[in-house]
C-alpha positions in Angstrom: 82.6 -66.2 5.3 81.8 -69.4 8.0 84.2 -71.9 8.2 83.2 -75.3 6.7 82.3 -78.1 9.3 84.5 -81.0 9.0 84.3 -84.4 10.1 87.0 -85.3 13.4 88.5 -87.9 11.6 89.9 -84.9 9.3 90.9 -82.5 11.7 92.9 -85.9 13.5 94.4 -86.0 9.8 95.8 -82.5 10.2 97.0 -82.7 13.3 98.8 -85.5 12.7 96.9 -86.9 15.8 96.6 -90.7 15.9 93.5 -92.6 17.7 95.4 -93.0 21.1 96.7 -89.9 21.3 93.0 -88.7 21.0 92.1 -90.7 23.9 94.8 -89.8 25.9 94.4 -86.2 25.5 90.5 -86.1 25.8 90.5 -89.3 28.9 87.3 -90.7 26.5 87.3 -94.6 27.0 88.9 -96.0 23.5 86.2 -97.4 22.4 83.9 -94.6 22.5 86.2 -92.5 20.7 86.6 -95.4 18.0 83.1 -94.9 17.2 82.6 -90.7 17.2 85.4 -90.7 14.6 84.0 -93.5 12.7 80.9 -92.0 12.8 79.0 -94.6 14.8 78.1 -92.6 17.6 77.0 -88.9 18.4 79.0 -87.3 21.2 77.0 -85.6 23.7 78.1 -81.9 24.2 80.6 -83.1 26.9 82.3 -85.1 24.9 82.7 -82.8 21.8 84.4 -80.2 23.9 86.5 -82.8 25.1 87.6 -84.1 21.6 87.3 -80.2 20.5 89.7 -79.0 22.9 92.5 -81.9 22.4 92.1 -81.2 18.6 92.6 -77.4 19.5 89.3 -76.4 17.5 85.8 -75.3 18.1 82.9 -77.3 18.4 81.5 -75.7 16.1 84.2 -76.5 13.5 83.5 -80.7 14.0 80.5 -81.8 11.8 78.8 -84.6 14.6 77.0 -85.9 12.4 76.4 -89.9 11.5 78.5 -91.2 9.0 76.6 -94.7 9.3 72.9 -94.5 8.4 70.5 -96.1 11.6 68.5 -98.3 10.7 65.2 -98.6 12.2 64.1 -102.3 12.8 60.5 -103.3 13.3 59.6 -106.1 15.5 60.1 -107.4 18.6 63.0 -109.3 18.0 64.4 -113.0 19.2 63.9 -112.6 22.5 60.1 -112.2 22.2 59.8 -115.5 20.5 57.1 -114.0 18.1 57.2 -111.7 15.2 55.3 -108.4 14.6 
């Protein structure tokens, strides 16, 4: 039977692993690691075995995934000056 993915902030949960202790063990700037476990931003295969291996898990264990839908904006925005 596979194991179920979970999120990070979960396996942190577990571990009893606070946010700075993450990015102390991993060397990840603290804002960056703010938003993978918030689920703002999608680690690139670097950084997951980096939080992977401080969480003592696989990568293959952490669900990357966005927790925050992206939204996709038309236009050209202020700066432009004019709309689309």
């Amino acid at each position: 039977m596979a194991a179920v993915m979970k999120p990070i902030a979960r396996y942190m949960e577990e571990a009893e692993i606070s946010l700075g202790q993450l990015v102390t063990a991993t060397g990840l700037e603290t804002k960056l690691v703010k938003a993978i476990v918030s689920g703002n931003y999608t680690p690139s295969p670097f950084q997951r075995q980096r939080l992977a291996a401080a969480l003592g898990v696989s990568t293959d264990d952490i669900s990357w995934e966005h927790a925050v839908p992206v939204q996709h904006i038309r236009g050209n925005g202020p700066q432009s000056g004019r709309s689309t």
